[in-house]
C-alpha positions as CSV (number, residue, x, y, z in Angstrom):
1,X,-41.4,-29.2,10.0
2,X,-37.9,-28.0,9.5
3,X,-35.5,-27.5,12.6
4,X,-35.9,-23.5,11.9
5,X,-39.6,-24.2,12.3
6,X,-38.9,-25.9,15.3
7,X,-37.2,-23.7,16.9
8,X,-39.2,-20.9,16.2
9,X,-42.3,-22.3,17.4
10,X,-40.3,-23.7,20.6
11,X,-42.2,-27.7,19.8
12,X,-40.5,-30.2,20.2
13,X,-40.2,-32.9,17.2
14,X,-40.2,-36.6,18.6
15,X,-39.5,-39.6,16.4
16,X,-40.6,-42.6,18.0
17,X,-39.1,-46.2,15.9
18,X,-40.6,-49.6,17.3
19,X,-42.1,-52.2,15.3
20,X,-45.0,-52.9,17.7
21,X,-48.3,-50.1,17.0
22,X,-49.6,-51.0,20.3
23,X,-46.5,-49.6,21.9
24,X,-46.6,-46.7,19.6
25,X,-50.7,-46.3,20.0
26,X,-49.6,-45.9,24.0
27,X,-46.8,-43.3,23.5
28,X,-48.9,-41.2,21.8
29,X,-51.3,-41.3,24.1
30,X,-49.2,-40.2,27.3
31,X,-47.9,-37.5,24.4
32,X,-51.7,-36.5,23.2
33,X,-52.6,-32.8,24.8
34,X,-49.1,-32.0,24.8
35,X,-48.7,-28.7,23.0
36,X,-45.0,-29.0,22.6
37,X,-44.2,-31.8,21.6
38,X,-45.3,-33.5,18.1
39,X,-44.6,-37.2,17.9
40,X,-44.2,-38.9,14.7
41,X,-43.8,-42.6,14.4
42,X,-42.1,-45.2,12.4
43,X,-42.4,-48.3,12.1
44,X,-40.0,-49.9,9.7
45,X,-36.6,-49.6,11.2
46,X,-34.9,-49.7,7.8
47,X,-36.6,-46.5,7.0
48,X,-36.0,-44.5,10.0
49,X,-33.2,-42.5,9.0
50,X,-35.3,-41.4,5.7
51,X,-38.0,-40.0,8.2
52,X,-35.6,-38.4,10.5
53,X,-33.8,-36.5,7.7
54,X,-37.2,-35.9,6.4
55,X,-39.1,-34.4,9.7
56,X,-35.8,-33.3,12.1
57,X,-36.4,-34.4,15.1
58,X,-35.3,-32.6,18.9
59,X,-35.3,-36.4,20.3
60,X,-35.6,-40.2,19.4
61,X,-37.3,-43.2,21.0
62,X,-36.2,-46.3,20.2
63,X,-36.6,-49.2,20.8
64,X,-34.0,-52.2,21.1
65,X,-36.1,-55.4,19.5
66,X,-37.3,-55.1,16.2
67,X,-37.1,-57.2,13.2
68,X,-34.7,-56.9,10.0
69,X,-32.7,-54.2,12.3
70,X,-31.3,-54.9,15.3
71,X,-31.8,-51.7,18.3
72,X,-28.4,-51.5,19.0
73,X,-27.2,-51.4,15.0
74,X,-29.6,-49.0,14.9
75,X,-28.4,-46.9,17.4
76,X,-24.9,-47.1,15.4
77,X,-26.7,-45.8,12.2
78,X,-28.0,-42.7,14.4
79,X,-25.2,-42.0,15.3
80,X,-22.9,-42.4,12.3
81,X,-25.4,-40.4,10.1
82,X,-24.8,-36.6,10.0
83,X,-28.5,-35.6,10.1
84,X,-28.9,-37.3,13.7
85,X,-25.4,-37.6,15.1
86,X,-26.5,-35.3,17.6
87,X,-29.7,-35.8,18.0
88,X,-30.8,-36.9,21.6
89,X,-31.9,-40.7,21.4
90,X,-34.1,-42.4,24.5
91,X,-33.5,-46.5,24.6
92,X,-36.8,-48.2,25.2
93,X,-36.8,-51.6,26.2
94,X,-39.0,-54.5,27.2
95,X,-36.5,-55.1,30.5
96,X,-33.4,-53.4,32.9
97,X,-30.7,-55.1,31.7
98,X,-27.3,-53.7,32.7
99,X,-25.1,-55.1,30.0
100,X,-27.5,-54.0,27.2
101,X,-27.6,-50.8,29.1
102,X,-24.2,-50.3,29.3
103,X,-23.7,-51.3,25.4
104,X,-26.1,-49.2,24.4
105,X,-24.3,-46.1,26.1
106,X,-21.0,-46.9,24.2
107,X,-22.8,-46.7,21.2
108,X,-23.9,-43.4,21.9
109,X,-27.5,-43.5,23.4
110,X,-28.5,-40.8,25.8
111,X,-30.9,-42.8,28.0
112,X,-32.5,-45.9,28.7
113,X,-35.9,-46.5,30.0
114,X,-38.1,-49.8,30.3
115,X,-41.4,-49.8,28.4
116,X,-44.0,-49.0,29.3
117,X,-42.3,-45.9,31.6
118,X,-44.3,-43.8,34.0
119,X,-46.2,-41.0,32.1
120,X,-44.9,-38.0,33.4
121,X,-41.0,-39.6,33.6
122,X,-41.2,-40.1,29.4
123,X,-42.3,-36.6,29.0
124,X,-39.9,-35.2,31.6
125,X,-37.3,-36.9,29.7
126,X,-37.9,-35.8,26.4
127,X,-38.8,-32.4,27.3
128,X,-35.1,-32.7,29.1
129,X,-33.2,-34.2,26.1
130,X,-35.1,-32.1,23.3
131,X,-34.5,-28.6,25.0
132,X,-31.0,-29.6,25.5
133,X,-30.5,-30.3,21.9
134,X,-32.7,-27.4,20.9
135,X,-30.5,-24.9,23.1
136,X,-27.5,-26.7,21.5
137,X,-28.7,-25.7,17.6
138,X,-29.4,-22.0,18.8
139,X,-25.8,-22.1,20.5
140,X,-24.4,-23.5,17.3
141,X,-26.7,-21.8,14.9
142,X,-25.5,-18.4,17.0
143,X,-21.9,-19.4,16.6
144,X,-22.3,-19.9,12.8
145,X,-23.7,-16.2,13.1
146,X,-20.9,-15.1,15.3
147,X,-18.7,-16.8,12.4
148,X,-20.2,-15.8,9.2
149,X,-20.7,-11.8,10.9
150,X,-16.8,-12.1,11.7
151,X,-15.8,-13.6,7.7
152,X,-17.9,-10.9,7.0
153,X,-16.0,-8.3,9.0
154,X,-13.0,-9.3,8.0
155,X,-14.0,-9.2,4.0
156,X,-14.6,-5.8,5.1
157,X,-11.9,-4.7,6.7
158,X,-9.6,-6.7,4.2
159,X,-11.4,-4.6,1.0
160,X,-10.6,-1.4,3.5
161,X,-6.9,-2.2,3.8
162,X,-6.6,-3.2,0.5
163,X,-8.1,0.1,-1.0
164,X,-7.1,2.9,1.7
165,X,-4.1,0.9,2.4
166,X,-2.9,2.3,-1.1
167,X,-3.2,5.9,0.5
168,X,-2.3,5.4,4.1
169,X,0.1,3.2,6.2
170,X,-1.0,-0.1,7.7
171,X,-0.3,1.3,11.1
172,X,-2.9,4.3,10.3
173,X,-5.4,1.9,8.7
174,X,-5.6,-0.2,11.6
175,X,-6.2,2.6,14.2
176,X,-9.0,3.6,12.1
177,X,-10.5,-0.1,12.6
178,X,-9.3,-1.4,15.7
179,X,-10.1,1.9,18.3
180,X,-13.4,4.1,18.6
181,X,-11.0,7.0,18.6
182,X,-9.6,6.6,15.4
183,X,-11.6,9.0,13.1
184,X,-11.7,11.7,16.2
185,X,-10.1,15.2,15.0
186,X,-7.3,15.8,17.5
187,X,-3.5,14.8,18.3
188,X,-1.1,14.7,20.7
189,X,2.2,15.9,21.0
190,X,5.1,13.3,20.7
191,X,8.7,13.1,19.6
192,X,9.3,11.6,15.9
193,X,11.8,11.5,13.2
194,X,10.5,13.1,10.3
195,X,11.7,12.2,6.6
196,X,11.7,13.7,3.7
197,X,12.5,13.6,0.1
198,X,12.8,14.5,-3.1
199,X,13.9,14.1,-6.5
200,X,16.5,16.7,-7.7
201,X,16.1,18.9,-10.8
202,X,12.9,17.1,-11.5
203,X,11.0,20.1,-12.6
204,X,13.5,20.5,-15.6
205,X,13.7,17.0,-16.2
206,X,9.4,17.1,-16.3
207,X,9.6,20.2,-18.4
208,X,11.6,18.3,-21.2
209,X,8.5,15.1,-21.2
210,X,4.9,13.9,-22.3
211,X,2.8,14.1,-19.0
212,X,2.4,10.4,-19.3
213,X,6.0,9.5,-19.2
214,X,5.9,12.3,-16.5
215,X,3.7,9.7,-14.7
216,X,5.4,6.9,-15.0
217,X,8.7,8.2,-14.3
218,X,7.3,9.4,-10.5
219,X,6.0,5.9,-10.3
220,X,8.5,4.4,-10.9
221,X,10.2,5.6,-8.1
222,X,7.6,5.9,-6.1
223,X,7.0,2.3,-5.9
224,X,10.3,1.2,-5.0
225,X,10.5,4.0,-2.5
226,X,7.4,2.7,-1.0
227,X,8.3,-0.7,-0.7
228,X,11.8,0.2,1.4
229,X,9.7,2.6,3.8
230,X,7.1,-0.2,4.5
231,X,10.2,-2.2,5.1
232,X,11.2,-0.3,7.5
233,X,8.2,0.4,9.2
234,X,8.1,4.3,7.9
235,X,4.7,6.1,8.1
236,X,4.1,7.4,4.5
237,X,2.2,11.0,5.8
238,X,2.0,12.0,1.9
239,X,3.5,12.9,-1.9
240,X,3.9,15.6,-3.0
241,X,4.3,15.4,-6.8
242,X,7.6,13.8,-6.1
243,X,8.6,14.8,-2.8
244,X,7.6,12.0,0.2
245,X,6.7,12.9,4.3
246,X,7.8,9.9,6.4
247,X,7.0,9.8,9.9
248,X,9.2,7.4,12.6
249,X,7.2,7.1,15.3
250,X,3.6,7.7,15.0
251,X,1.1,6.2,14.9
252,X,3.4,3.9,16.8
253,X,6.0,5.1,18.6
254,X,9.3,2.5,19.1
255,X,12.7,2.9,20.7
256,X,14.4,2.6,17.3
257,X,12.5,5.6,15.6
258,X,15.4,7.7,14.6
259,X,18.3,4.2,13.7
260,X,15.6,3.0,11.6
261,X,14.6,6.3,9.1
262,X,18.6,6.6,8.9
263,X,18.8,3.0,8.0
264,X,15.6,3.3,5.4
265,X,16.9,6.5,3.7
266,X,20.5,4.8,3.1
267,X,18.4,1.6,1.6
268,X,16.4,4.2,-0.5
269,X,19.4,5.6,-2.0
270,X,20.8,2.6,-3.1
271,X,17.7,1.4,-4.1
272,X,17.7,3.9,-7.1
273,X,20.1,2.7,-9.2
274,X,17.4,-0.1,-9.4
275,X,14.8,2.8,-10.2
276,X,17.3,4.3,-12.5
277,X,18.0,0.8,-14.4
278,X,13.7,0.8,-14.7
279,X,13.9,4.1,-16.3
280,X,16.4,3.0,-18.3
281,X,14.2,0.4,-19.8
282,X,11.4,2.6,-20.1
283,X,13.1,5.4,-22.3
284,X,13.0,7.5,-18.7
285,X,16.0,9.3,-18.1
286,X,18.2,8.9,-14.7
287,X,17.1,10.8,-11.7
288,X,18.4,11.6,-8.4
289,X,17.0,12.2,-4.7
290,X,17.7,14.0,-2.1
291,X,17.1,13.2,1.8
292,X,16.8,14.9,4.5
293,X,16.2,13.9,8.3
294,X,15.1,15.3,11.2
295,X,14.0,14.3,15.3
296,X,11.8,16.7,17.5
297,X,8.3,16.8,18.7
298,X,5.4,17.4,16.8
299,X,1.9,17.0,16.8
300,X,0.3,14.2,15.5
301,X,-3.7,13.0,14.8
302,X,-6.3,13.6,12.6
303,X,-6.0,16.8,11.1
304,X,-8.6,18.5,8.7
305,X,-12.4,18.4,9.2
306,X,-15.2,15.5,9.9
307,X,-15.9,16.3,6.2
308,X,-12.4,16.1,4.8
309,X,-9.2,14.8,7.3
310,X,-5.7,13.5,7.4
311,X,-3.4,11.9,9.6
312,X,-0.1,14.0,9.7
313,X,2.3,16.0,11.9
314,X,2.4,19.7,12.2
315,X,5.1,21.4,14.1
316,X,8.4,23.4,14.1
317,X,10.2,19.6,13.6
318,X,8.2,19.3,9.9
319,X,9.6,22.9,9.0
320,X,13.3,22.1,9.8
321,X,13.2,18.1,7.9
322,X,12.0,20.3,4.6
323,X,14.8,23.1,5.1
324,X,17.2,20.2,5.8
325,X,15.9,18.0,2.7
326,X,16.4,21.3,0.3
327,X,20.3,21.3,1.1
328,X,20.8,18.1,0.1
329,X,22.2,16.9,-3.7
330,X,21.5,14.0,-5.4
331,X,22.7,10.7,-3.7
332,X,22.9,12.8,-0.3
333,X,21.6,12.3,2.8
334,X,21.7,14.7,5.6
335,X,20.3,14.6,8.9
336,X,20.0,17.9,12.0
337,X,22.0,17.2,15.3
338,X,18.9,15.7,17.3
339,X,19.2,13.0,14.5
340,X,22.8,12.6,14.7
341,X,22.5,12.5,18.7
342,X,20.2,9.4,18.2
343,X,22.4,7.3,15.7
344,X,25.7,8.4,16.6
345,X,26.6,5.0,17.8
346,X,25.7,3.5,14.6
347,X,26.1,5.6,11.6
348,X,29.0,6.7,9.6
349,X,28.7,10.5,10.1
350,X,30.9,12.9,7.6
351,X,31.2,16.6,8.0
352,X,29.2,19.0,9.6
353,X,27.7,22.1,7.5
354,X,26.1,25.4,9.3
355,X,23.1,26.5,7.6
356,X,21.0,29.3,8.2
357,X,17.6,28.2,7.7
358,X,14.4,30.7,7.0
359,X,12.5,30.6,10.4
360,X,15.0,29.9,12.3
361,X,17.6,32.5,14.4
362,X,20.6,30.9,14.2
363,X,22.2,28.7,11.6
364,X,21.9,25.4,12.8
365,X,25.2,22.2,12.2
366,X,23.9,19.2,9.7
367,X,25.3,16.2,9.1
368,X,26.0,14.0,6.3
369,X,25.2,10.4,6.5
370,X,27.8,8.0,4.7
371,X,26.1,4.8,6.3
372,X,24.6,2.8,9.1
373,X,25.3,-0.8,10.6
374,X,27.3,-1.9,7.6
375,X,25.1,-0.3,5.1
376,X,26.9,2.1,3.1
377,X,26.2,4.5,0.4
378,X,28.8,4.4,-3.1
379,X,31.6,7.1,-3.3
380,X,31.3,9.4,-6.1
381,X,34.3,9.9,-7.6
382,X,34.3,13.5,-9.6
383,X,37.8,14.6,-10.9
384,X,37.7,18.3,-12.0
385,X,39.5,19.3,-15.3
386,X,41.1,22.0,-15.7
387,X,39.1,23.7,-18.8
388,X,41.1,25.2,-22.0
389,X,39.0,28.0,-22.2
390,X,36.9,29.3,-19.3
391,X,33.4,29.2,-19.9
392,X,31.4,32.6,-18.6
393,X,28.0,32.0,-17.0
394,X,25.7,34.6,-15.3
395,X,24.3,33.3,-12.0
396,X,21.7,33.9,-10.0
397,X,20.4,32.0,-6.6
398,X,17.2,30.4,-6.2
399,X,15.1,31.8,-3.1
400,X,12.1,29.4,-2.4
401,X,10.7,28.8,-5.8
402,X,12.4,32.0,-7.3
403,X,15.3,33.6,-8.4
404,X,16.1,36.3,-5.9
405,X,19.1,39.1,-5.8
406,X,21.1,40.3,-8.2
407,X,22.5,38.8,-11.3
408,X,27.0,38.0,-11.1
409,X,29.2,37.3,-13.3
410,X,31.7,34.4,-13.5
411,X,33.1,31.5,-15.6
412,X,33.6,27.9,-15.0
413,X,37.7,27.1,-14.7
414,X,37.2,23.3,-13.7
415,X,34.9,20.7,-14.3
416,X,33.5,17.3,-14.0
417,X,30.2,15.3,-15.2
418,X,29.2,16.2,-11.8
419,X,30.7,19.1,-10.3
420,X,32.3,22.6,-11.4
421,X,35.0,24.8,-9.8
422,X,33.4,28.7,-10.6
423,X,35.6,32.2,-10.5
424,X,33.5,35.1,-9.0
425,X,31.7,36.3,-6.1
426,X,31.1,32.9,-3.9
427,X,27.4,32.2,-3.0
428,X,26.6,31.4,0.4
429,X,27.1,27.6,1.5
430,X,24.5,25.2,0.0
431,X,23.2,27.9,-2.1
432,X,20.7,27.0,-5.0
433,X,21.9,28.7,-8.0
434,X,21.5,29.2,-12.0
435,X,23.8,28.8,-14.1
436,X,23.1,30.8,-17.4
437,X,25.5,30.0,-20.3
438,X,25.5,31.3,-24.1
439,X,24.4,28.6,-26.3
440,X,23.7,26.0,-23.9
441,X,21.0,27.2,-22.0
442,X,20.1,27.1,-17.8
443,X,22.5,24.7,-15.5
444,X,21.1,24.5,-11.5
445,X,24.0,23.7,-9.8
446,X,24.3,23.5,-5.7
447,X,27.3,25.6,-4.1
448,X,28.9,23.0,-2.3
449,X,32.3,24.8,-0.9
450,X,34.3,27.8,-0.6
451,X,37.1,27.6,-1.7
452,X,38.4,31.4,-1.2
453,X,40.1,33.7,-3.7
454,X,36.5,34.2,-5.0
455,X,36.3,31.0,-6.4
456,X,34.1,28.0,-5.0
457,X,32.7,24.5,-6.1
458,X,29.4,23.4,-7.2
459,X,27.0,20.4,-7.6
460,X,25.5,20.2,-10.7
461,X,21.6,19.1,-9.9
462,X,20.4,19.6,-13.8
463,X,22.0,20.1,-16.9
464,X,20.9,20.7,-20.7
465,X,21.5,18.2,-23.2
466,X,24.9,18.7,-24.8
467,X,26.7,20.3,-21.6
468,X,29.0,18.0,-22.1
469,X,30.9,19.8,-24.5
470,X,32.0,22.2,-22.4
471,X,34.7,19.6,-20.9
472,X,36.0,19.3,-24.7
């Protein structure tokens, strides 16, 4: 009978070693009629660690004179062996002798009695020492549960990080595991600095590829993008195609929300030359990204139905970060005056723009962020030159996704790789517009000052192939 068995039937498995069958004949009988307990009995000393492997006993008798084997080097073996290191292991002896008593302890027996003992004091005992050793399997055998249950929760939360961690933050991931309330619908309302950006010109850029260089090309950036944001403990909310929500402070809220997604967006920027260099390698072509940053409250939880849900932020806050984000230019970072308020101290802070945002009543001052606790993004220089021959373009501003209002006429006078000085009617301040010129095709440019005496100065956000002839 196994130790399973014996536990399940609640008997009690006694192994009883002494060389002398009379002795063994009169155990038995004080034993006989005893429904839980089944004694076997060996005889040969040198063979009683085969049987106790063999039959698993809850407790030993032994006893301490016997031939080939001396009791007490038995008592060793019992105890050295891993089948019966534990088990509980009665001394029987022929008389109460306090050395061999105390020797025998050392060595690791549980008790000592002198043969022949009272009948009801040998069964006490071994009822005693077998139920303590039986309650000690179930406590180890439920431990081993406890443990293999736990490896097993943690294979399973480990596959759950590992797969949704590719579509949701760490942060997010864990209040789905670690709290009851983590797949309730439902938010609360908290203050947060919101992120967001995206890559400029890149539907042209898309127009111009195969979809799966297309693919790689927003991977590319992508990854590195999401490595700096887990860096710096950003909240990915979502993409979109190329565009990334960041969220500072939610799920988890610190002190540092707003220094932190300043700090991350500088890091991003300078992280795409790196992206850039990748593309490079990749037959991609260059790209640039725009960032925009802003602090307010929102609402954030689980958003969506218990069929289909999300974790985001909704709110007034979101609205403003993606009107702030579509002013900026490639390389740019700007950030609203709640931001600025929160990293003054830190950042490097140039210029303030007012821009009238859709949604909102009055124009509102932005910020440009240069750097942040020594981190600091490279000056572009762009030296305009003064053009031979003006080149006329039509232009047109982009509304939304559209091109809105009337069509103008002007013509480039000064120029750069990067930016243009334009005679005509000046667009207003961080304007989207086309530029439309014969032979070359559709320039987007960003109006990026007036410069009076209808003339003002673009950024150039996508360009055709050979546009730089226009310089010649």
């Amino acid at each position: 009978m196994s130790a399973l068995d014996a536990l399940g039937s609640i008997r009690k498995v006694v192994l009883l070693v002494d060389d002398q069958e009379i002795i063994a004949e009169a155990v038995r009988r004080m034993i006989d009629g005893e429904e839980d307990l089944e004694l076997h009995y060996c005889s040969d000393p040198a063979e009683a660690l085969e049987v106790a492997e063999r039959i698993e006993p809850n407790v030993i008798l032994q006893d301490l004179v016997m031939p080939q084997i001396a009791g007490l080097t038995l008592v060793r073996y019992f105890r050295a062996h891993p089948s019966t290191r534990e088990v509980p292991l009665i001394v029987l002896s022929s008389k109460e002798d306090a050395a061999i008593k105390a020797e025998a302890f050392a060595l690791g027996a549980n008790d000592y009695m002198v043969k022949l003992p009272d009948r009801l004091e040998l069964l006490a005992r071994i009822r005693y020492h077998a139920q303590g050793y039986i309650n000690l399997l179930q406590r180890n055998e439920a431990f081993a549960a406890l443990v293999e249950s736990r490896q097993q929760l943690e294979v399973r939360n480990r596959f759950i990080r590992e797969t949704f961690g590719r579509y949701l933050s760490d942060e997010v991931v864990s209040s789905l595991l670690e709290t009851t309330e983590g797949l309730q619908l439902g938010g609360e309302k908290r203050k947060v600095t919101i992120m967001m950006t995206d890559l400029r010109g890149f539907t042209r850029i898309a127009e111009g590829l195969p979809p799966e260089k297309v693919v790689l090309l927003i991977n590319n950036y992508l990854e590195a993008m999401t490595d700096v944001i887990v860096e710096y403990q950003g909240t990915i909310d979502e993409f979109i195609g190329d565009a990334i929500l960041v969220l500072f402070g939610a799920p988890i809220a610190r002190p540092d929300d707003a220094r932190r997604a300043v700090r991350c967006a500088v890091a991003m920027q300078l992280a795409m030359s790196a992206v850039n260099e990748k593309n490079a390698r990749d037959g991609l072509p260059s790209v640039e990204m725009g960032i925009g940053i802003n602090t307010g409250e929102v609402v954030v939880g689980n958003i969506g139905s218990h069929k289909r849900a999300k974790y985001g932020a909704v709110g007034t806050t979101v609205n403003v970060t993606s009107r702030i984000e579509s002013l900026t230019l490639g390389g740019q970072i700007l950030i609203s005056a709640a931001t600025r308020d929160e990293v003054a101290e830190h950042a490097e802070i140039e210029g303030t723009i007012e821009a009238s945002m859709k949604g909102v009543a009055e124009p509102i001052p932005i910020y440009e962020v240069r750097g942040i606790d020594g981190m600091r993004l490279p000056v572009r220089e762009s030296e305009l030159v003064e053009l031979t021959q003006p080149v006329a373009v039509r232009m047109s501003i982009l509304e939304g996704k559209r091109f809105g209002g009337s069509v103008v006429s002007g013509a480039i006078v000064r120029c750069s790789p990067f930016d243009a000085e334009i005679s005509g009617t000046a667009p207003p301040p961080l304007a989207n517009v086309r530029l439309q010129i014969a032979g070359l095709g559709d320039v987007y440019a960003k109006v990026t000052r007036d410069l009076g005496t209808d003339r003002f100065q673009v950024r150039f956000t996508s360009v055709p192939e050979g546009f730089a002839k226009i310089l010649v």
